[in-house]
C-alpha positions in Angstrom: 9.9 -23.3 28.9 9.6 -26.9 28.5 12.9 -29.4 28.8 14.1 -30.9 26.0 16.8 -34.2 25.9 20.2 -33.7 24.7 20.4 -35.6 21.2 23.5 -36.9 20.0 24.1 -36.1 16.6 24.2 -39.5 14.3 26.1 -40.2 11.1 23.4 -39.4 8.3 24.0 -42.9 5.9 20.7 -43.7 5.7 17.8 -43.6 6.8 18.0 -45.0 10.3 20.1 -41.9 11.4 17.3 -40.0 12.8 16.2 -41.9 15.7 15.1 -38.5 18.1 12.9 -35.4 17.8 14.7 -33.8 20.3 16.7 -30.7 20.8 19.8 -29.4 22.5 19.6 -27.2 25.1 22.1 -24.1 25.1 22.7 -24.4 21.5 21.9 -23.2 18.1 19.5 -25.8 15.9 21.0 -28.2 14.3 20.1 -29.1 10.8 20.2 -33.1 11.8 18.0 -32.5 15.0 15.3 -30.5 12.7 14.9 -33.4 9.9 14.5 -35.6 12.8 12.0 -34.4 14.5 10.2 -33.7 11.2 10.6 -37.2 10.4 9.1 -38.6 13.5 6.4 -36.3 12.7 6.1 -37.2 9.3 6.3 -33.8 8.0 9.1 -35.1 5.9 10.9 -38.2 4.7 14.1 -39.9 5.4 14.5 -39.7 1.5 14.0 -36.3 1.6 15.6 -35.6 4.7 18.7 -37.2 3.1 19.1 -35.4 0.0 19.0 -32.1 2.0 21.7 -33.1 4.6 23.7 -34.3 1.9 23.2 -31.3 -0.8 24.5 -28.9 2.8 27.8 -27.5 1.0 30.1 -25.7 2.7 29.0 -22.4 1.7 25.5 -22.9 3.5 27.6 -24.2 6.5 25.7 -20.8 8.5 23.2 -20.8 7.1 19.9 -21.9 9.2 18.6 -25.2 9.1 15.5 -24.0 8.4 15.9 -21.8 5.6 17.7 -24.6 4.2 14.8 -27.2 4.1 12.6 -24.6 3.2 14.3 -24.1 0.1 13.9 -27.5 -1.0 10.1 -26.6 -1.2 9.1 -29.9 0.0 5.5 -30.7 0.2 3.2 -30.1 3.4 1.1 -33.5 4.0 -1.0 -31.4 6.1 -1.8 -29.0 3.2 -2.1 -30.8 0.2 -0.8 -28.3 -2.9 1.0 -26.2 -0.6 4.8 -26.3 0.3 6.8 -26.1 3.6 7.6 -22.6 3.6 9.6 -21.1 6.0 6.9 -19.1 8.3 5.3 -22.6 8.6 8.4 -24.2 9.4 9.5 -21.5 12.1 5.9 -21.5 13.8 6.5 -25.5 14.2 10.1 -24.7 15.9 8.5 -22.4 18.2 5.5 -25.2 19.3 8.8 -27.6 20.1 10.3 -24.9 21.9 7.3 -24.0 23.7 7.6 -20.4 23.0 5.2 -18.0 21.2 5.7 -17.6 17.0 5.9 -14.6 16.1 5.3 -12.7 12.4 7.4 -9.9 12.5 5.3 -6.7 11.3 7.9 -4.2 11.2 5.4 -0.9 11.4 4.6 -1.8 14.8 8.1 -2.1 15.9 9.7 1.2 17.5 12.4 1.1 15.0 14.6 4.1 17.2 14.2 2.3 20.5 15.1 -0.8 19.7 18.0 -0.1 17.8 19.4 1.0 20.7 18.6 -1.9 23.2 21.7 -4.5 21.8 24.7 -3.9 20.4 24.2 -5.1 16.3 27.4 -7.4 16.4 26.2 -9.3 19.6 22.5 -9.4 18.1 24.0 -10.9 15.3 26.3 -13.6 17.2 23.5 -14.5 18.4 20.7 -14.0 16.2 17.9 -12.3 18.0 16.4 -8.7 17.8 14.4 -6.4 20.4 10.9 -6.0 18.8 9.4 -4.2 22.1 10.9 -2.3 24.5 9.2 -1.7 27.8 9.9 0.6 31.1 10.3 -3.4 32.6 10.3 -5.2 29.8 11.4 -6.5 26.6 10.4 -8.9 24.2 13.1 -10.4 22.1 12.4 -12.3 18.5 14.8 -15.2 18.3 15.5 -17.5 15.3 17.4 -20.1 18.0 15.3 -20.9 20.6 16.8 -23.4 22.5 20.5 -21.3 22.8 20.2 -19.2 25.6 23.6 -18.1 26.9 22.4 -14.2 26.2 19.5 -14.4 28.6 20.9 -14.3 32.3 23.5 -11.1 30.9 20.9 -9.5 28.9 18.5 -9.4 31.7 21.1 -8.3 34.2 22.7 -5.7 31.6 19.4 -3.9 31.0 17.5 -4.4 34.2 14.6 -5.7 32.5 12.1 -8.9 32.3 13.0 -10.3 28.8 10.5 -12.9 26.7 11.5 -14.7 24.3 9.3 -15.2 20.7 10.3 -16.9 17.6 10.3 -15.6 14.8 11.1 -16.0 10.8 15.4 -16.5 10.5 15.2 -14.1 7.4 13.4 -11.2 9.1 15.0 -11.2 12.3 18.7 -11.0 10.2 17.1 -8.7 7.7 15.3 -6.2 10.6 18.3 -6.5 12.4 20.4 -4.9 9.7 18.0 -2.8 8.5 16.8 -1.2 12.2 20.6 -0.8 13.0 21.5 0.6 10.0 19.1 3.0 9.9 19.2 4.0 13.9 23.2 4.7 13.1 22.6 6.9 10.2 19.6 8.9 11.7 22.9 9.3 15.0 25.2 10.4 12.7 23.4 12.7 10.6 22.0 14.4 14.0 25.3 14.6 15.0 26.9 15.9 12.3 24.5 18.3 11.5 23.8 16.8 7.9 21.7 19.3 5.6 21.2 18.7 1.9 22.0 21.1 -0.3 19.9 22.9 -2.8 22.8 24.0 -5.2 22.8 22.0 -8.5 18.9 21.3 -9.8 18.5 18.0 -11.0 16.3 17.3 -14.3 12.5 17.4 -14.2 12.5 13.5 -13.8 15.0 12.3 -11.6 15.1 8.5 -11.1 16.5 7.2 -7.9 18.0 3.7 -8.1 16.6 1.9 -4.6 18.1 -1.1 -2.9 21.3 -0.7 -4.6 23.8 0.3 -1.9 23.1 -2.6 0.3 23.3 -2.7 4.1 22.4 1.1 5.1 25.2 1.8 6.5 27.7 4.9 8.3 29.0 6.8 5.3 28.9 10.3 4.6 25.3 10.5 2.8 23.3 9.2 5.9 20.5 11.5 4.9 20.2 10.0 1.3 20.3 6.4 2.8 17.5 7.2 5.2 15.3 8.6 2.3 16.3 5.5 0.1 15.4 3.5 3.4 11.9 5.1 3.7 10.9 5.1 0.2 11.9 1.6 -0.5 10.0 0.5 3.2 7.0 2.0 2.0 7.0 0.2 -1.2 7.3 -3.6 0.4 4.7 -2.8 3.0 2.4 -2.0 0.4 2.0 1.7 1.2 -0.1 4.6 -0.6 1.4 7.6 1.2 4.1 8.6 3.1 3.5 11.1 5.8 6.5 13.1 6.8 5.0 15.3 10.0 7.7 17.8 11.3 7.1 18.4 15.8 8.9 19.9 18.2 11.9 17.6 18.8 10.6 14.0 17.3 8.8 14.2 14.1 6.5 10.9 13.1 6.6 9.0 10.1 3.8 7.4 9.2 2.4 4.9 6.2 -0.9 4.6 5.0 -1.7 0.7 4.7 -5.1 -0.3 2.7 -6.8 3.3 3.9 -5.6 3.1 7.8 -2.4 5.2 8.9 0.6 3.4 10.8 3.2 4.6 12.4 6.4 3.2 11.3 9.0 6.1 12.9 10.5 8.6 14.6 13.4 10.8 13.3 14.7 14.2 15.6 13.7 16.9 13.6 16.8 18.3 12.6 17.3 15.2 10.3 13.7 15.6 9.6 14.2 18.9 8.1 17.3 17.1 6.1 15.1 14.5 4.6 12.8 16.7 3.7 15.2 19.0 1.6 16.7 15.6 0.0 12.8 14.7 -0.8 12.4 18.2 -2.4 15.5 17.9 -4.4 14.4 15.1 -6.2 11.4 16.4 -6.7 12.5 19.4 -8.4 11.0 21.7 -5.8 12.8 24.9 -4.5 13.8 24.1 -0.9 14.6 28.2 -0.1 10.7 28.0 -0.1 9.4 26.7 3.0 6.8 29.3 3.5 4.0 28.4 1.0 3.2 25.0 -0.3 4.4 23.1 -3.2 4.1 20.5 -5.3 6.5 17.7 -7.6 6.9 14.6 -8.4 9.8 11.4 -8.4 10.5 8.2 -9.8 11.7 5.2 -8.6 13.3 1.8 -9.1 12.2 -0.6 -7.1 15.3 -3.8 -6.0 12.9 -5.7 -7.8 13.2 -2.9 -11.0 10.0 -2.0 -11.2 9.4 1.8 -11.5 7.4 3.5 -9.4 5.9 7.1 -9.4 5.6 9.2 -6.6 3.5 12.5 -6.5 4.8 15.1 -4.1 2.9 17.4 -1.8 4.7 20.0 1.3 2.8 21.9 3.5 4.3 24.6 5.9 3.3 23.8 9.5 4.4 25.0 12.5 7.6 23.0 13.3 8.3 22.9 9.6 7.1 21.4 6.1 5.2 18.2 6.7 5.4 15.8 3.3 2.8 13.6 1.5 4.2 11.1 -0.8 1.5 9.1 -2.4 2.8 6.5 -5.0 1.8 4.8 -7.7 3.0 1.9 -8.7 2.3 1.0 -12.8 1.4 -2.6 -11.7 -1.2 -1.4 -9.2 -2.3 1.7 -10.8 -2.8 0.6 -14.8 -5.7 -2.5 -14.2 -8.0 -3.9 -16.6 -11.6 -3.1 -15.9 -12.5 -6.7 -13.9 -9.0 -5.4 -12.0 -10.8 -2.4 -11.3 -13.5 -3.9 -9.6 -15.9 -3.5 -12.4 -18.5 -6.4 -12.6 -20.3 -7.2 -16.1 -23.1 -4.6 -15.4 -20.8 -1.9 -14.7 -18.2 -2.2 -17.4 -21.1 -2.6 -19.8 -22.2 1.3 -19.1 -18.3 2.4 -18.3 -17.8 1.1 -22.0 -21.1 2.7 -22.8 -19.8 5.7 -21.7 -15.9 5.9 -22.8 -16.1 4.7 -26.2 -18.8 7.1 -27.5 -16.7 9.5 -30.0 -17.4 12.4 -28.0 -19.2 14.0 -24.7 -18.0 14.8 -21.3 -17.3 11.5 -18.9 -16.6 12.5 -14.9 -15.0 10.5 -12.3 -16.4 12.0 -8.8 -15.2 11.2 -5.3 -13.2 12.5 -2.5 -9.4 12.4 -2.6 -7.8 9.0 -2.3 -11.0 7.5 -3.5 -9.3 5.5 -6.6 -9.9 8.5 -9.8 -6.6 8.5 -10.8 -6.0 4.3 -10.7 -9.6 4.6 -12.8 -8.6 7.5 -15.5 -5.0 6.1 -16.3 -6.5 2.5 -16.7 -9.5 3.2 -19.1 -6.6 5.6 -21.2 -4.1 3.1 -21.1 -7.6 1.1 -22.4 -8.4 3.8 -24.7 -4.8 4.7 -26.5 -4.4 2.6 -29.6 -1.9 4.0 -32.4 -4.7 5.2 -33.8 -6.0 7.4 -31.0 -4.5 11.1 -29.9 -5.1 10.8 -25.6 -3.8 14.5 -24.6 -3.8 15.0 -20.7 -3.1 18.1 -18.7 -2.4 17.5 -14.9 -1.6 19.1 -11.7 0.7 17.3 -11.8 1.2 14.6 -13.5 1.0 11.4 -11.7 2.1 9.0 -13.8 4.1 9.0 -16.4 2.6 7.1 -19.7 4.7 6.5 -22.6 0.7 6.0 -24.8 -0.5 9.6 -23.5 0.9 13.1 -24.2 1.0 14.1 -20.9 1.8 18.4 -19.7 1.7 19.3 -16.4 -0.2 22.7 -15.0 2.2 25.6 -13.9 0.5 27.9 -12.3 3.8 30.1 -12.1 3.3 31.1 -15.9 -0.2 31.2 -16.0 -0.4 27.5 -17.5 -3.9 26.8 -15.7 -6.1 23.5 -16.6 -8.2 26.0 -18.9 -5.3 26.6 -20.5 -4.0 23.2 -20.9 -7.2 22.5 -22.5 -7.2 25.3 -25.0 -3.6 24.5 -26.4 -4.7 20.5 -26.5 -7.5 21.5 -28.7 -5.1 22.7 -31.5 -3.0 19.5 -30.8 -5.6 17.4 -33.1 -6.8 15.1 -29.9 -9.1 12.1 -29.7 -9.3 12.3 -26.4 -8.8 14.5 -23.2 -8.2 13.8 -19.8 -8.0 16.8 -17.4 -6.8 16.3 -14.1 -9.4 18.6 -12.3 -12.4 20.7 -13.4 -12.1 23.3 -10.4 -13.2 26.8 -12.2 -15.6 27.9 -14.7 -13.2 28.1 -17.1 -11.8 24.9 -17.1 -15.3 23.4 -17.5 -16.1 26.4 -20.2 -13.2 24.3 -22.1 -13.9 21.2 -21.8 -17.7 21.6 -22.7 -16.1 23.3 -25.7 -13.7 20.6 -26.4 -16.4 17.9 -26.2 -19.2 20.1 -28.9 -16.4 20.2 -31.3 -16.1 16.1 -31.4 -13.7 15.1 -28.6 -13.9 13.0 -25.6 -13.3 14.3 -22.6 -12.5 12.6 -19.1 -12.0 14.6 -15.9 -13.1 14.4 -12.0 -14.8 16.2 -9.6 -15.0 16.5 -6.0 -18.7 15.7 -5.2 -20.6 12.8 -2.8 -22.4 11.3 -5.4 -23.2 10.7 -8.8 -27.0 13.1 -9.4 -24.8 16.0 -7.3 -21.8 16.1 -9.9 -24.6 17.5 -12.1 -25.8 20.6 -9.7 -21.5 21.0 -9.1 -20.8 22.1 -12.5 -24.2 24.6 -11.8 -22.6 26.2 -9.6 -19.5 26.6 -11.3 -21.8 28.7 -13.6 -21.8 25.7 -16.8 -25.5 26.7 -18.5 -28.0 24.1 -18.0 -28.4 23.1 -21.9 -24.9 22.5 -22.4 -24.5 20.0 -19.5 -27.4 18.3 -21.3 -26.0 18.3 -24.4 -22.2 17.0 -23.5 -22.1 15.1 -20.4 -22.2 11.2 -21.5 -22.5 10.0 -17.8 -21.2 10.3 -14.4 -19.2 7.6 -12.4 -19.1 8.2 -8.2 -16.4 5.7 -6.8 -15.2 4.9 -3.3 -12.7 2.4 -1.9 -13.5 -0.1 0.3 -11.3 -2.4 2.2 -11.2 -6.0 1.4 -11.0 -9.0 3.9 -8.0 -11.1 4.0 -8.1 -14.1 1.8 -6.5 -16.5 4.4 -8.3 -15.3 7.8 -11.9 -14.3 6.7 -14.8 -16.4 8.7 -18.6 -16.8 8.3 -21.3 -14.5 9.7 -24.3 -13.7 9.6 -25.1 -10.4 9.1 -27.4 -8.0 11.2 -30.5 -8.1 9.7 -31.1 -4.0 11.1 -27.8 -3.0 9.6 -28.5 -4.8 6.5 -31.8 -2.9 6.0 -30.4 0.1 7.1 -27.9 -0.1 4.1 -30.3 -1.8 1.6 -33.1 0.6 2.2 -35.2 0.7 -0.6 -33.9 -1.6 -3.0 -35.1 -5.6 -2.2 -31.9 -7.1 -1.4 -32.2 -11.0 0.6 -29.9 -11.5 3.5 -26.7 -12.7 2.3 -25.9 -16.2 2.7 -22.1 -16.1 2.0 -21.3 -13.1 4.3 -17.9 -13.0 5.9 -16.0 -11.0 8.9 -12.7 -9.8 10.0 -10.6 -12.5 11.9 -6.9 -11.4 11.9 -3.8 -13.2 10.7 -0.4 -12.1 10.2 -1.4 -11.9 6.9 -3.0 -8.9 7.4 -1.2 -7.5 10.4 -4.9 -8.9 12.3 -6.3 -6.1 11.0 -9.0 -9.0 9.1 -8.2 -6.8 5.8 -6.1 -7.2 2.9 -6.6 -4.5 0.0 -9.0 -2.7 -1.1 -11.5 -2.6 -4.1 -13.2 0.1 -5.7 -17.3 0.6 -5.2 -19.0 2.5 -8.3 -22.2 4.1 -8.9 -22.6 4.4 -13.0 -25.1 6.7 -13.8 -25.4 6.9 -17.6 -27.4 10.2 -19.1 -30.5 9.4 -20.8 -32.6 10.9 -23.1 -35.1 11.2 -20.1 -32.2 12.4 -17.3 -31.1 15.0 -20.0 -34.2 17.1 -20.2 -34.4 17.1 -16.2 -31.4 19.2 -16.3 -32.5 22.5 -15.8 -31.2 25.8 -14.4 -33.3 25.6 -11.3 -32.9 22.0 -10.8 -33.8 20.1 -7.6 -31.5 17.6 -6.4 -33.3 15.6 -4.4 -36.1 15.3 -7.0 -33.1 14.6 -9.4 -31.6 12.0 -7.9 -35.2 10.0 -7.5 -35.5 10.4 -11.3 -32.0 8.6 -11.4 -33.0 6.2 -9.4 -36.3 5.1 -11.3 -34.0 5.5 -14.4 -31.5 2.4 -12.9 -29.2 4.4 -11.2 -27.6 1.7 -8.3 -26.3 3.9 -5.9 -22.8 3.7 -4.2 -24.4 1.9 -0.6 -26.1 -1.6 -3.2 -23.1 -1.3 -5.0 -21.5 -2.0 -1.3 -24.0 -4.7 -0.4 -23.2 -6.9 -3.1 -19.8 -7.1 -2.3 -21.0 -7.8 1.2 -23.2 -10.4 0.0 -20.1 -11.7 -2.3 -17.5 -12.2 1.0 -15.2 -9.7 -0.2 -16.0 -6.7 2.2 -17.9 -6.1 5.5 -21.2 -3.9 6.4 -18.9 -1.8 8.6 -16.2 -1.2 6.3 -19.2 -0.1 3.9 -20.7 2.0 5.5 -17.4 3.5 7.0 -16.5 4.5 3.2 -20.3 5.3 2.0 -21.6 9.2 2.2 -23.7 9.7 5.0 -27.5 7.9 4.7 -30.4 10.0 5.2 
């Protein structure tokens, strides 16, 4: 670490008070040593400077110097239209200290070991936090760089090699709490033996109020503060589903992050098997059952107080029930259709499709593949006072005050068929079904669509010319698929590249054909690639998008439909007819910088 000269604070009257850029050594930063140096470096100006050191009131007296210049949002010269924030502010305290920055990604921090490295009230005197532990080493996030009375006792204490990083002031108090709060409660609640309770059903939507107790702290409900803790983690990282995977002694939990699991935790399975039943209580599930699987469903509120859905799904394994909790958040799943990642081409036939008074529409693709985030949006499109949008679902996802929503319940024989048959004496406009998985589910909604209603449901297929051969199978005659299915939509999600990070390339002209094959398609000239930032986690990705294949039935497609029908032949005839399948649909967002060949292809069903 580089030496820095003492500097002698100086009475702030004006503007000659900061004469030095330096720092003292074996103390915490000084607000008056910060402006200085950021006035030598003309980052700010003595005016500015000024009115921050004299707005410092006493009850911001601890509070760090840079999270008090950041708040005065002043602007970076080096950025025009951007402000100092406080990331850029901590990675320019780190180049003076001439230590790494860090960006504190907490899912790739071992929450339960190092909540144990440092007492909290010491980390806290001193404001630093353990973000990896070592069998040698440890590498410590500080927010004072240049105070380092803890080192020499630290190293001694734990008998390890400690580096220093800086990091944020905000996440390394915030982590600190939340890592220590959360290590003490998992203790206690192994300690005490802590189960939850099945006694006492609560109603079929229970909404759980997150972020409003605080610090997670050592009371008697550890359990509920750990689920609170989990849930309301997964919602500021951005996560889709929650994995909750019961082993031997130390079960995982894990996030899954635009498509990619992480692994964000480890609890001992006792408490496991506690957080579970907690999770199955507010999802109105029976937790006597742990022998077959189940399904349910809860809502949230968000600190922010947003609401947020989460579907439910357990699954007896053999150190106990592992949990899937994917969630859906209204802002993320309701979109308009340019949200959706329609361009104009596509919404044109979507609208073609939807907004015909009646016929059969399907949504196709593999689970996690965006259907739902599609269906609920071109409803929540569709419903006008007007309009009568009936769904049944297994179960239902989301709740939607514009739809009349009932759930399948397969305990008294309330399958999707049905759901369907009592919807068709509700006077509907429209149906959604959740799943057409049997005979008789399609049998109704090919019914409900010849008798003048809409109908909107998914299937599990590749591909957009297969979806067709699918509901052959199920046993749907050939003439009524030709008479009732308005078209077919086969979607996919594809990861986009971070906004901030993404580079140039130029793309392999082999893998380019490869995925192009067929269909004249130039080189792109505005490609881009995966760099990394923190950002993104240097992962190069930041969201995804949805890829679509529209294929709209024609007069022409229609009468190809037969009994015996060939799919390959089929699927030519759909291509001649304009069908752009999923892998073009790909390379133009390739072409368009949003996405990469790999990513793709990753996504894409296999090319022959």
């Amino acid at each position: 670490m580089s030496k820095h000269e003492s500097h002698k604070a100086v009475p702030m009257d004006g503007r000659a008070a900061f004469t030095t850029s330096k720092f003292s050594e074996g103390k915490r930063v000084e607000l008056d040593e910060v402006l200085a140096a950021l006035i030598v470096e003309q980052l700010v100006t003595p005016d500015a400077a000024k009115n921050i050191r004299l707005g410092k009131g006493l009850s911001r007296a601890e509070m760090h110097p840079l999270i008090l210049i950041a708040n005065a949002k002043l602007p970076d010269p080096r950025e025009p239209g951007r402000h100092l924030s406080l990331e850029t502010l901590t990675e320019w305290l780190a180049h003076k200290a001439g230590l790494p920055y860090l960006r504190i990604d907490p899912t790739k921090i071992d929450i339960a070991r190092v909540g144990e490295v440092v007492a909290p009230s010491y980390a806290t005197r001193y404001r630093i936090l353990p973000v990896e532990v070592g069998a040698e080493s440890l590498t410590m996030a500080t927010s004072e760089p240049f105070d380092t009375r803890w080192l020499p006792d630290l190293e001694r204490l734990l008998r390890r090699k400690i580096t220093r990083v800086v990091a944020n002031p905000l996440d390394v108090n915030r982590f600190l709490m939340e890592f220590a709060g959360i290590s003490r409660s998992v203790r206690k609640a192994k300690d005490g033996g802590e189960t939850v309770d099945g006694r006492g059903m609560p109603n079929f939507e229970q909404l759980v109020e997150l972020g409003k107790s605080g610090e997670i702290g050592s009371d008697d409900s550890h359990v509920v503060r750990i689920v609170d803790w989990l849930l309301q983690y997964a919602y500021e990282q951005r996560a889709s589903d929650i994995h909750l995977e019961p082993r031997r002694e130390m079960s995982a939990v894990r996030f899954r992050i635009d498509g990619v699991l992480h692994k964000v935790y480890e609890l001992p399975t006792p408490v496991m098997v506690a957080a579970v039943s907690r999770i199955k209580i507010l999802g109105r599930m029976d937790i006597a059952e742990r022998r077959r699987p189940q399904d349910g469903r809860i809502k949230t509120r968000s600190p922010g107080g947003r609401e947020v859905e989460m579907r439910i799904s357990t699954m007896p394994t053999a150190f106990g029930e592992k949990v899937v909790m994917r969630i859906f958040d209204p802002d993320v799943v309701v979109k308009n259709f340019a949200e959706l990642g329609f361009n104009a081409r596509d919404e044109a036939q979507w609208r073609d499709m939807i907004e015909r008074p009646h016929g059969i529409v399907l949504v196709t693709g593999p689970t996690g593949s965006g259907k739902t985030t599609t269906l609920y949006s071109t409803l929540k499109h569709l419903a006008t006072p007007e309009i009568n949008v009936c769904t049944i679902e297994d179960p239902i996802e989301m709740i939607a005050p514009a739809f009349n929503q009932m759930q399948v319940q397969q305990s008294i024989d309330l399958t999707f068929a049905a759901g369907v048959r009592t919807l068709l004496r509700q006077d509907p406009d429209i149906i959604m079904v959740g799943e057409i998985r049997d005979l008789e589910t399609a049998e109704m909604a090919v019914q409900a669509a010849l008798t003048g209603h809409l109908v909107l449901s998914t299937l599990h297929t590749n591909d957009s010319p297969s979806a067709v051969t699918r509901l052959l199978d199920l046993g749907v005659p050939h003439y009524l698929i030709q008479s009732t299915v308005n078209g077919i939509v086969a979607q996919r999600l594809a990861r986009t590249l971070c906004p901030r990070c993404k580079t140039p390339v130029a793309v392999d002209p082999g893998a380019w054909q490869a995925l192009t094959r067929g269909f004249e398609q130039p080189l792109p000239e505005h490609a881009r690639t995966a760099k990394g930032c923190d950002d993104c986690r240097h992962t190069g990705y930041y969201g995804r998008t949805a890829v679509y294949e529209m294929l709209t039935m024609s007069p022409k497609l229609r009468r190809e439909i037969r009994a015996d029908i060939d799919l390959p032949a089929f699927s030519e005839s759909c291509l001649r007819d304009g069908l752009r399948p999923l892998r073009v649909a790909g390379a133009e967002l390739i072409a368009r910088g949003q996405t990469t060949v790999k990513e793709v292809v990753s996504v894409l069903p296999t090319i022959d």
